[in-house]
C-alpha positions as CSV (number, residue, x, y, z in Angstrom):
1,X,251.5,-108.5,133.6
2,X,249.5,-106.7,136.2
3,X,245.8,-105.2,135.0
4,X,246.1,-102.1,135.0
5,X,242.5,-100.2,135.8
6,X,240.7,-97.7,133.7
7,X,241.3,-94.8,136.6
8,X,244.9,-95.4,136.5
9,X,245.2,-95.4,132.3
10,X,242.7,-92.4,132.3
11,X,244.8,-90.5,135.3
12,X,248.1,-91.5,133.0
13,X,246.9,-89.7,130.1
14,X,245.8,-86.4,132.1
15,X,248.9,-86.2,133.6
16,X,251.1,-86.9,129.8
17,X,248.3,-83.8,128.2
18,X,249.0,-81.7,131.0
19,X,252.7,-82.0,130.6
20,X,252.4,-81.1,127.0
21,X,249.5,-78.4,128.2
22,X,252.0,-76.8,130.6
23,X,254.6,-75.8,127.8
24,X,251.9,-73.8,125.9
25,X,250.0,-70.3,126.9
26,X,246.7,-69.9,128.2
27,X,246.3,-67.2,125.9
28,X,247.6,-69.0,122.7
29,X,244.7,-71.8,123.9
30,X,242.2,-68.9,122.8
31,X,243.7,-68.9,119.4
32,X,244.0,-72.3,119.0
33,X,240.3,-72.9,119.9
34,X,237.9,-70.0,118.9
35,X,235.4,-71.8,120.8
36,X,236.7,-71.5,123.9
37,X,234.7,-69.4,126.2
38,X,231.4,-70.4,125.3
39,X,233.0,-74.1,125.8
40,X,234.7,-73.4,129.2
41,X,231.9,-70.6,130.3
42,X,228.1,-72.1,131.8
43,X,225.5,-71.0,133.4
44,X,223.9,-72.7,136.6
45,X,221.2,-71.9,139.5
46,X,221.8,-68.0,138.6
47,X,225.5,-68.4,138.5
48,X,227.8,-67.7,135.6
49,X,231.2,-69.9,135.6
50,X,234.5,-68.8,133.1
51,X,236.4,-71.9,133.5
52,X,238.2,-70.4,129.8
53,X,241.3,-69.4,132.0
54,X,242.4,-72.1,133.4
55,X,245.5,-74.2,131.5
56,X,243.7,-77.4,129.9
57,X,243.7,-77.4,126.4
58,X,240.7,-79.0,124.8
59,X,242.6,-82.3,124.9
60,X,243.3,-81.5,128.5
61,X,239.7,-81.2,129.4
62,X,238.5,-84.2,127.6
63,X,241.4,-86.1,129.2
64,X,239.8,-85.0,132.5
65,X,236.4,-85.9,131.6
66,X,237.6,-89.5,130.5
67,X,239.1,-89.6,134.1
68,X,235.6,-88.3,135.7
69,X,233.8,-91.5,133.7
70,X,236.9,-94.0,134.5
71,X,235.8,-93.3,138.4
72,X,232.2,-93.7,137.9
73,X,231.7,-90.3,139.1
74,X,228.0,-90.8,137.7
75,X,227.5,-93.9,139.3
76,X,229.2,-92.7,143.1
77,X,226.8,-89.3,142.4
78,X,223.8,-91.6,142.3
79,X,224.8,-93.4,145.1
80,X,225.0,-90.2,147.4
81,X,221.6,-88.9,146.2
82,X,220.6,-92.3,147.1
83,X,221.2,-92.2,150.7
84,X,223.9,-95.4,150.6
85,X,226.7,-95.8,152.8
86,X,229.2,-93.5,151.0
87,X,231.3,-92.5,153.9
88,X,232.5,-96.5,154.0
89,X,235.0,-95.7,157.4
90,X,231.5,-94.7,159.3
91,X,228.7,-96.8,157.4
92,X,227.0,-93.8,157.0
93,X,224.6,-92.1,154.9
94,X,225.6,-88.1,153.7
95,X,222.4,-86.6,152.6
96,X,223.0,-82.7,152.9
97,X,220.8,-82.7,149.7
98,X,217.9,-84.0,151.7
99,X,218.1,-80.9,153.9
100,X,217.3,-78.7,151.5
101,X,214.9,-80.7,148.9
102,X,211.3,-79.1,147.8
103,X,208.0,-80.4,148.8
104,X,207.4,-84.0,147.7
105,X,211.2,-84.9,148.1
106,X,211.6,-88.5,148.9
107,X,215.2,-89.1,150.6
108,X,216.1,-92.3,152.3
109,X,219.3,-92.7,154.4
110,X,220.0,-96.4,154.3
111,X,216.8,-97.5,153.5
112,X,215.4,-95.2,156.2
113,X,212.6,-92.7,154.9
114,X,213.9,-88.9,156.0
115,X,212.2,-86.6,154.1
116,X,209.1,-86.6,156.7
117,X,211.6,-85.6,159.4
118,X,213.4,-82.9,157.6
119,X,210.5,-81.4,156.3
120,X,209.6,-81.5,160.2
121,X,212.5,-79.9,161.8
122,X,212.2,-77.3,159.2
123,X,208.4,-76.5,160.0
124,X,209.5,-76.1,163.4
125,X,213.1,-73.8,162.7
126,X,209.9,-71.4,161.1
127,X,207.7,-71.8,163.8
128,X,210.4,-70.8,166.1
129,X,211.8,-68.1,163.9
130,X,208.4,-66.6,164.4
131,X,207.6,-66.8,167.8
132,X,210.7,-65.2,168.6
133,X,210.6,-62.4,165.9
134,X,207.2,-61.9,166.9
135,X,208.2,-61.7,171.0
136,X,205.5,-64.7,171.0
137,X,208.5,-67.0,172.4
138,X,210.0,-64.4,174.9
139,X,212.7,-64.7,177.7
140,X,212.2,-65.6,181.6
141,X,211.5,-62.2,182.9
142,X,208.7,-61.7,179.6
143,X,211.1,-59.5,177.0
144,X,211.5,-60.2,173.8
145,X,214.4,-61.4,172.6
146,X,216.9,-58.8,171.1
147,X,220.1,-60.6,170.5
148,X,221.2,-64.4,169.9
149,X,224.9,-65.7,170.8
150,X,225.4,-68.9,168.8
151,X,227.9,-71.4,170.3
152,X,229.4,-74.1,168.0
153,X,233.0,-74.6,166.5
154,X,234.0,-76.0,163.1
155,X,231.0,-76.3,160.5
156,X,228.6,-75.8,163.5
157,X,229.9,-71.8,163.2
158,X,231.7,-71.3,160.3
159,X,228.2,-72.0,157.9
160,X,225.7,-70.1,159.9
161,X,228.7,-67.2,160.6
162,X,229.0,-67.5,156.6
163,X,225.4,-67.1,156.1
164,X,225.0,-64.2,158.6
165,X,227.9,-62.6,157.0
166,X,226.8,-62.4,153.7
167,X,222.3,-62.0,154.1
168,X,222.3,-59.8,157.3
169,X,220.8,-56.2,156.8
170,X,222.8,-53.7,157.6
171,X,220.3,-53.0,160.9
172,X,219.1,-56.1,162.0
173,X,216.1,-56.5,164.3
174,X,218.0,-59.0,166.3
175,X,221.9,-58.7,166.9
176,X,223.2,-62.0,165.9
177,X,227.1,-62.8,167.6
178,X,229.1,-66.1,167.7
179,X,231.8,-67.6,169.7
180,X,233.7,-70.8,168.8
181,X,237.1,-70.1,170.2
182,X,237.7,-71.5,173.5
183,X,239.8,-68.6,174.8
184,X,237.6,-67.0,177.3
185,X,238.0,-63.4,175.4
186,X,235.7,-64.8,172.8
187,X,233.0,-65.1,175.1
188,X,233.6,-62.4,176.7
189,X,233.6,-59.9,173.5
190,X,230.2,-62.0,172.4
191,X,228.8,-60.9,175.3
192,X,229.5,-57.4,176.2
193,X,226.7,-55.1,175.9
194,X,224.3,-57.5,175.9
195,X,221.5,-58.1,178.7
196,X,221.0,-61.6,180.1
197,X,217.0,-60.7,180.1
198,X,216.8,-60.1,176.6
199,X,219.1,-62.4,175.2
200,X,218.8,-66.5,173.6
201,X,222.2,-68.8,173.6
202,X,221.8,-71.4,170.8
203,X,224.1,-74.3,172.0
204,X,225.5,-76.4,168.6
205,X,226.5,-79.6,168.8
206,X,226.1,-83.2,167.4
207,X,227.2,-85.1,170.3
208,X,227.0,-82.3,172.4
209,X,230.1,-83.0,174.1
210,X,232.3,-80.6,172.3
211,X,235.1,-79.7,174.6
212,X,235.3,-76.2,173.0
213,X,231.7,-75.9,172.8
214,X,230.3,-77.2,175.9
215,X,233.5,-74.5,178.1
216,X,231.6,-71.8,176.1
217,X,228.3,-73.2,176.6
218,X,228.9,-73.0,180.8
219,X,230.8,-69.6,180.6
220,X,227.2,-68.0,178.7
221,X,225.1,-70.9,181.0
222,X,226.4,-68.9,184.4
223,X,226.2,-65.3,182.8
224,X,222.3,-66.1,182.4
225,X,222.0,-67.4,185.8
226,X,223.8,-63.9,187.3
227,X,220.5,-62.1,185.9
228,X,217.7,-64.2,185.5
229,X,215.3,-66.1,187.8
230,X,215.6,-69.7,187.9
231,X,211.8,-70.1,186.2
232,X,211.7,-69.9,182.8
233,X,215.8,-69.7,182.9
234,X,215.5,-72.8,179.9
235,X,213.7,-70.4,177.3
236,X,217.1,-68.5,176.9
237,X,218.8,-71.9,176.5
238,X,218.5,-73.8,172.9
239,X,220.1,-76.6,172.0
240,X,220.9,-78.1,168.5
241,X,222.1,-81.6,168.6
242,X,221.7,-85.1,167.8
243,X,222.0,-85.8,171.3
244,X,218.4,-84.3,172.4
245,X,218.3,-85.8,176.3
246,X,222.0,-84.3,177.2
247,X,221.0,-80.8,175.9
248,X,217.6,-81.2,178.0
249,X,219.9,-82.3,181.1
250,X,222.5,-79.1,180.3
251,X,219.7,-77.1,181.1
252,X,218.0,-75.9,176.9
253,X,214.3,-75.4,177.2
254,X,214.2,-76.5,173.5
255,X,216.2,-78.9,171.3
256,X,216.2,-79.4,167.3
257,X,218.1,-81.6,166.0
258,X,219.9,-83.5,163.1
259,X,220.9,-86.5,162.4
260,X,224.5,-88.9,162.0
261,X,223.7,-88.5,158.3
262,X,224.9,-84.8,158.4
263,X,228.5,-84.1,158.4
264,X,229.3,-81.0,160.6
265,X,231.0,-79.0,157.5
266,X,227.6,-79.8,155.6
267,X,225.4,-79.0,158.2
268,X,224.6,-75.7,157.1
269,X,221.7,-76.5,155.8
270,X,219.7,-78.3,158.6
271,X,218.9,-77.0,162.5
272,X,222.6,-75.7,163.1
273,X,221.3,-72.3,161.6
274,X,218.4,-72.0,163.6
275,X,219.8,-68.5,165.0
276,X,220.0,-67.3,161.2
277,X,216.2,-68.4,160.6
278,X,215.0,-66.5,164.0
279,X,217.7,-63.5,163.5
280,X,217.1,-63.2,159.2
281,X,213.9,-64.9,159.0
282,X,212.4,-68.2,158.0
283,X,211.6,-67.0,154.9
284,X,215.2,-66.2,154.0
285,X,216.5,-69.3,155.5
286,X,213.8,-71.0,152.9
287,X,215.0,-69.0,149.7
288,X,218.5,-70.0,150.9
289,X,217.7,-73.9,150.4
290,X,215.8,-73.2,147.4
291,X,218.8,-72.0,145.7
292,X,220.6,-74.8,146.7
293,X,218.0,-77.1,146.0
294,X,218.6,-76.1,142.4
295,X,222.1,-76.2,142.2
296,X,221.4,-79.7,143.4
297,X,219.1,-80.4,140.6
298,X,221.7,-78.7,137.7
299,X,224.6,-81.6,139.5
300,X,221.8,-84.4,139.1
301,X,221.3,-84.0,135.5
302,X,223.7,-81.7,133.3
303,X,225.9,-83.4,131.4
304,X,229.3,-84.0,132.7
305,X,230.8,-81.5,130.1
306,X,227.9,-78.9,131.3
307,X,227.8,-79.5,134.8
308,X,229.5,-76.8,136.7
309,X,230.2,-78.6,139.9
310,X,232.1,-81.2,138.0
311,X,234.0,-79.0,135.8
312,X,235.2,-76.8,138.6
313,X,236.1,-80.0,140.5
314,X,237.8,-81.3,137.6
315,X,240.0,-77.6,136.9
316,X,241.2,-78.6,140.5
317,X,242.1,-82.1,139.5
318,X,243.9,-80.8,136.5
319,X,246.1,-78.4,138.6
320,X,246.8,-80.5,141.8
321,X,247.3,-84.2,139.8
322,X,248.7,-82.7,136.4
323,X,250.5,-79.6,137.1
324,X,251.0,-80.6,140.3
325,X,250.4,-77.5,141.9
326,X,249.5,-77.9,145.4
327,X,247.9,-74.6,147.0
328,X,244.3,-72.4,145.5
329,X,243.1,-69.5,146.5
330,X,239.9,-68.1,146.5
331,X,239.5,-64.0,146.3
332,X,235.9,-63.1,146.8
333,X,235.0,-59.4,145.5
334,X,231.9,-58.7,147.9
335,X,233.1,-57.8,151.8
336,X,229.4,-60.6,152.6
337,X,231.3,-63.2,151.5
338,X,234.6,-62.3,153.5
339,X,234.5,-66.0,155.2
340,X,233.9,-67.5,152.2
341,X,237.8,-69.1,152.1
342,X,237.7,-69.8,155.6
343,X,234.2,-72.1,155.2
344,X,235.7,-73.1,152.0
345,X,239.2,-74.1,154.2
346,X,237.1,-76.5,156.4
347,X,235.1,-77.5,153.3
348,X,237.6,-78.8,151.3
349,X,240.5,-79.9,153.8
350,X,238.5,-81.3,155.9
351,X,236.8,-83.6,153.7
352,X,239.5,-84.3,151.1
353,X,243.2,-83.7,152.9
354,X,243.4,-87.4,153.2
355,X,246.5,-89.9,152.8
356,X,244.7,-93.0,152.2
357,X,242.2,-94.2,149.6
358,X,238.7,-96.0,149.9
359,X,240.1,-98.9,150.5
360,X,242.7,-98.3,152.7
361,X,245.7,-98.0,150.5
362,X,247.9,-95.3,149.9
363,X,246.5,-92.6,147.9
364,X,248.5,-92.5,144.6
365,X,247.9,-88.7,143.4
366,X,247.9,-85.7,145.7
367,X,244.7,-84.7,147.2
368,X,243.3,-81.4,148.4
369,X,245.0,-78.5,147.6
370,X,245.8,-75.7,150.5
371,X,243.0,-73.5,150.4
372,X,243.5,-69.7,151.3
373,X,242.2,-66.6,150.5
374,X,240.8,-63.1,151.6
375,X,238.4,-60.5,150.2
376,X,239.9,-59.5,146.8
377,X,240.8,-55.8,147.0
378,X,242.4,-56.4,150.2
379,X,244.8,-59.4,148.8
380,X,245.5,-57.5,146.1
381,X,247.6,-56.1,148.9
382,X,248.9,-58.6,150.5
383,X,249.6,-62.0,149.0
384,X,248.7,-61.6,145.4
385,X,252.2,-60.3,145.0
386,X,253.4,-63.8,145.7
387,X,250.6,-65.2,143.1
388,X,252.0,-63.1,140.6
389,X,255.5,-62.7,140.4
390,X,256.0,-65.9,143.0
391,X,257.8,-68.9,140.8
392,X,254.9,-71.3,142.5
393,X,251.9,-71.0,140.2
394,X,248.7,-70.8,142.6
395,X,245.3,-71.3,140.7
396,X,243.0,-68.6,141.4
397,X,239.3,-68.1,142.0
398,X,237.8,-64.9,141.7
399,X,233.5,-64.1,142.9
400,X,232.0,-61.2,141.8
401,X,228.9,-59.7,142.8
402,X,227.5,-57.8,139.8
403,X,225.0,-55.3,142.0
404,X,227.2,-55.9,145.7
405,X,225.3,-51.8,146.7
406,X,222.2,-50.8,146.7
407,X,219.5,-52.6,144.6
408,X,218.8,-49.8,142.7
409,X,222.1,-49.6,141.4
410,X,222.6,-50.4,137.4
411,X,226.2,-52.1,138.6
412,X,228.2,-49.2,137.2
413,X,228.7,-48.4,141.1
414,X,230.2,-51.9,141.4
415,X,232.6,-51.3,138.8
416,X,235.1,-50.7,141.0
417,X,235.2,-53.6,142.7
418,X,234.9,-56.1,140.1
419,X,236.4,-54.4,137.6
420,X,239.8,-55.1,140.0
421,X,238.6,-58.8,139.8
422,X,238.6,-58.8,136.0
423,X,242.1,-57.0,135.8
424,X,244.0,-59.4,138.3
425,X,242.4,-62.4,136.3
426,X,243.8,-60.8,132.6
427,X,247.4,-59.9,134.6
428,X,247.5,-63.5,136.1
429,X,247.4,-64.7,132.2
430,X,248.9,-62.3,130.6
431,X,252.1,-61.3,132.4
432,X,254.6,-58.7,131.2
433,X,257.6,-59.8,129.6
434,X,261.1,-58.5,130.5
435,X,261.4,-56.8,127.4
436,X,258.0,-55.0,127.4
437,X,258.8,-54.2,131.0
438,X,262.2,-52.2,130.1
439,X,260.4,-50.6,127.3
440,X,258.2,-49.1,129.4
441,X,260.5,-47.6,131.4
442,X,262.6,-46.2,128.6
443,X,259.0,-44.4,127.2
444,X,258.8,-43.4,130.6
445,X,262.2,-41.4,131.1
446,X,264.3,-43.8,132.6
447,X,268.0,-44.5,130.8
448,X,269.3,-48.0,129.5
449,X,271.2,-48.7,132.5
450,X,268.1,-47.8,134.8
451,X,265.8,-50.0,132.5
452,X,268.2,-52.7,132.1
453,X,268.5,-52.4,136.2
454,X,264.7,-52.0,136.9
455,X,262.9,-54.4,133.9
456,X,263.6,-57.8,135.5
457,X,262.0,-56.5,138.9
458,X,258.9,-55.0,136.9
459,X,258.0,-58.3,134.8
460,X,255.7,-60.8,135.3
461,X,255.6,-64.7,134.4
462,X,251.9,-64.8,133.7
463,X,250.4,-67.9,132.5
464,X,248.6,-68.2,135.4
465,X,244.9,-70.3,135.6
466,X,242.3,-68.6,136.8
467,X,238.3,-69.1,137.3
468,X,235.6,-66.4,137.3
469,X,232.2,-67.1,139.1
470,X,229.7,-64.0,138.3
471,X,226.5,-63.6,140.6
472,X,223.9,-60.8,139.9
473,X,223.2,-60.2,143.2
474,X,223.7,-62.1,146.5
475,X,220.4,-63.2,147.6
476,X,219.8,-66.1,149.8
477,X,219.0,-68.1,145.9
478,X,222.5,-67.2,144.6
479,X,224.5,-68.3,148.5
480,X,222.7,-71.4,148.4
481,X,224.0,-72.0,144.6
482,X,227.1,-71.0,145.3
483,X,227.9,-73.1,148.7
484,X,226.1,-76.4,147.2
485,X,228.5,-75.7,143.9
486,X,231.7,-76.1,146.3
487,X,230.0,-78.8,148.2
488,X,229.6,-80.9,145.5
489,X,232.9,-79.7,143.3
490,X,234.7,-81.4,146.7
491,X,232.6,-84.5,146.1
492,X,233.7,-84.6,142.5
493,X,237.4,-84.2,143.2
494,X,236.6,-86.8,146.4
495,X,235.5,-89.3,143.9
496,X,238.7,-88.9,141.3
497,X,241.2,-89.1,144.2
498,X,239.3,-92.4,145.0
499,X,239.3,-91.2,148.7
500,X,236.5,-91.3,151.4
501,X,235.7,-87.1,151.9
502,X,233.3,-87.6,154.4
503,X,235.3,-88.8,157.5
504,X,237.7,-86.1,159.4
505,X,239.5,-88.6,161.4
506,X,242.8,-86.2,161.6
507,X,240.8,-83.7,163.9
508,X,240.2,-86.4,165.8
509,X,243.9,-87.6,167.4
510,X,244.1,-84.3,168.3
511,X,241.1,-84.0,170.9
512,X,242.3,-87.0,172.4
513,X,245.9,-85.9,172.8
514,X,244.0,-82.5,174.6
515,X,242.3,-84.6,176.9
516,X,245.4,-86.7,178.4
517,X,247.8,-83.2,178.5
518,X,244.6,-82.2,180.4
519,X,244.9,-84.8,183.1
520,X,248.7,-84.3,183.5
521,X,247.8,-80.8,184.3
522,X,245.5,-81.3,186.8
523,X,247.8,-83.7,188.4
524,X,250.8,-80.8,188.1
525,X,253.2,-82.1,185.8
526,X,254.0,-84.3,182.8
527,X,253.1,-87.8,182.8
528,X,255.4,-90.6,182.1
529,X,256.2,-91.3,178.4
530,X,255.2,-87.7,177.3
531,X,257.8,-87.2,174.6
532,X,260.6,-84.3,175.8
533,X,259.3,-81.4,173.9
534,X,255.7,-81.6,174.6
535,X,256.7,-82.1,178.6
536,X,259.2,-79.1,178.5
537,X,256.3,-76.9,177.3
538,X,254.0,-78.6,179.8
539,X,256.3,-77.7,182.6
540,X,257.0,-73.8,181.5
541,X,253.5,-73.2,181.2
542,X,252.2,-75.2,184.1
543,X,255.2,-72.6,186.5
């Protein structure tokens, strides 16, 4: 008889519990199990998680904590934090962690001492911050510096555009813009109303050869050169890159960098937001990885059953490998974190939307689900019809910022706002039945054949999981919680799917596909062996 491994009997019994868990009500769980929210609910790095929502019974949870020790999730958490080669495809390190460690932090990458280094490049993100806050580091023509375009794509804009999003006052010293589409309308947006003498273009990119990147780079390269002298041209150019010596031959008077051990989507943390230190401050930038730094330290030691990135990792395993429900969305209640779902889109499907597992053969679960979301008050108006009265059951996550106003608010002003957030969680479990429905329209005037007509329209399934994640306010502290929670829940889940979520090899067929449709249109027209679809569209929009 074939062995059959611990994962696969622990992933057999989650999957027979959740069948069983799927025939009973969320809200009967409560009364089977008094205990309940204080079980499912934890605090972490100044974040409150309500996990009590979601559709595991408390056999359903253990099941899922079995599954978590079958995988050696402790052992494969050790070995990231120890700097070994856990992205196997690349032999590579992934030590985001070490980015944002406290003084005395001792990180290696292979065997390779980093802390030194990091704690380096972060001395000289301050320094710089400084100097250009201060109009110490100033432009060619002697101005200060006034605005910043950053220029990356993928997780070299989507973190710091996050960060800026959510920690910018609302009247910044320094206007802070970004570009990351290639479409030349970006740029040009990015930079209208700017002035060439008082403005730095922070270049991001590891290889710095980013197709996207480097066509945006040129476009706000020549713009400088229309309006400044050639001397002192490079202190308006920064580059941030692992590749030092080609953003010195582009033309960036400084360079800070990061190294292979730093996946672009985690990257957040390290040099690529050097134009949110300078345009924030250094200090902010700091409090940010100090937040995260403890969030890090709460995932190093809590008990599985206590540790919030695990248990929100494992709510996700529940629903995509035992209820087999394959999308999430994520409704933030604060407009600072509006691209929170987008970061958390590239966060999550980029790392985990995988086919294969470590070892090559086919993954034997689904992975990742589709991640989507929106501000919560606005998709209460758009798609959280579908998550409600839709017959596909979409897991939900709701964030709520206690204080989101003015800090002398008592969070009555909020109420509002995340009162909405408490009420779509309670409908999403609770529902309406077809028979409260008509009865609600008979109290309210309508006859039996109009609430006989209108009841099956005006009910709702309910039933429907849901998580709550509560911050007091959104200071730098609580981001860095939060975004370190979700890097490590993907981890978790990365580990139970038994799949390698550090490699992104399905962004890369794509580039290279760009690059040979590029060379058939400089030649003016398709090249041999294009398949027929892809050459018809080649020849309409080549004329």
């Amino acid at each position: 008889m074939p062995v059959t491994s611990p994962r696969t009997k622990a992933l057999a019994t989650l999957e027979k519990i959740a069948r069983m868990d799927a025939e009973t009500a969320i809200l009967d769980q409560f009364d089977a199990d008094p205990w309940r929210p204080a079980r499912l609910g934890l605090e972490a790095a100044g974040l409150w998680l309500d996990l009590s929502k979601q559709s595991w019974s408390r056999e359903g949870f253990e099941a899922c904590l079995a599954l978590a020790r079958a995988c050696d999730l402790e052992g494969r958490r050790a070995a990231l934090f120890a700097g070994e080669a856990v992205n196997g495809t690349e032999g590579r390190a992934v030590l985001h962690p070490a980015l944002r460690a406290g003084p005395g932090a001792d990180f290696h990458a292979l065997g390779e001492p980093v802390s030194e280094e990091v704690a380096t490049v972060r001395q000289a993100i301050a320094a710089y911050a400084t100097a250009v806050r201060s109009g110490t580091e100033a432009g060619a023509t002697g101005q200060p510096f006034r605005a910043i375009v950053h220029i990356g794509i993928g997780g070299s804009d989507l973190g710091p555009r996050l960060l800026w999003d959510a920690l910018r006052p609302l009247d910044p010293d320094i206007d802070l813009r970004f570009v990351a589409n290639i479409d030349p309308r970006d740029m040009a947006e990015a930079l209208t109303g700017l002035d060439p003498e008082t403005t730095l273009v922070v270049v991001v990119s590891k290889t710095f050869t980013t197709q996207e990147t480097l066509a945006n780079a040129e476009r706000a390269r020549t713009w400088l050169a229309t309006a400044l002298p050639e001397a002192g041209r490079e202190r308006h150019l920064v580059g941030v890159t692992a590749a030092p010596d080609k953003a010195a031959a582009f033309g960036c008077g400084h360079t800070f960098g990061f190294r292979d051990w730093v996946g672009g989507r985690y990257s957040l943390w390290s040099a690529v937001s050097l134009s949110v230190a300078v345009a924030a401050g250094p200090e902010v930038f700091e409090r940010l990885l100090a937040g995260a730094a403890e969030m890090d330290a709460h995932f190093l030691s809590a008990p599985l059953a206590r540790n919030a990135p695990v248990m929100l990792g494992l709510a996700q395993v529940f629903n995509v490998a035992g209820m087999q429900r394959p999308a999430r969305t994520v409704a933030p209640y604060a407009h600072a974190l509006r691209r929170l779902p987008a970061f958390l889109q590239q966060l999550e499907m980029e790392s985990n939307g995988k086919g294969v597992r470590r070892d090559g053969s086919p993954v034997d679960t689904p992975t990742g689900p589709v991640v989507f979301g929106e501000p919560g008050t606005n998709g209460q108006h758009a798609f959280f019809q579908q998550i409600h009265q839709g017959p596909e059951v979409v897991p939900a996550e709701f964030i709520i910022v206690r204080h989101a106003g003015d800090e002398a608010d008592d969070g009555v002003g909020d109420a509002p706002l995340w009162s909405n957030a408490l009420a779509q969680a309670q409908a999403l479990m609770l529902g309406k039945s077809e028979a409260v429905a008509r009865a609600e329209l008979l109290a309210a005037g309508a006859d039996t054949a109009e609430a006989d007509r209108l009841a099956p329209h005006k009910a709702f399934p309910g039933n429907r999981p849901s998580t709550t994640l509560v911050m007091e306010r959104l200071t730098p502290e609580a981001l860095g919680a939060l975004l370190a929670l979700y890097e490590h829940k993907t981890f978790v889940e990365g580990v139970i799917w038994d799949i390698n979520s550090f490699d992104q090899w399905g962004v890369e067929l794509g580039k290279v596909l760009a690059q040979a449709i590029l060379k058939d249109v400089k030649a003016g027209k398709p090249s041999a062996g294009l398949d027929p679809s892809t050459a018809g569209l080649l020849k309409r929009l080549l004329g």
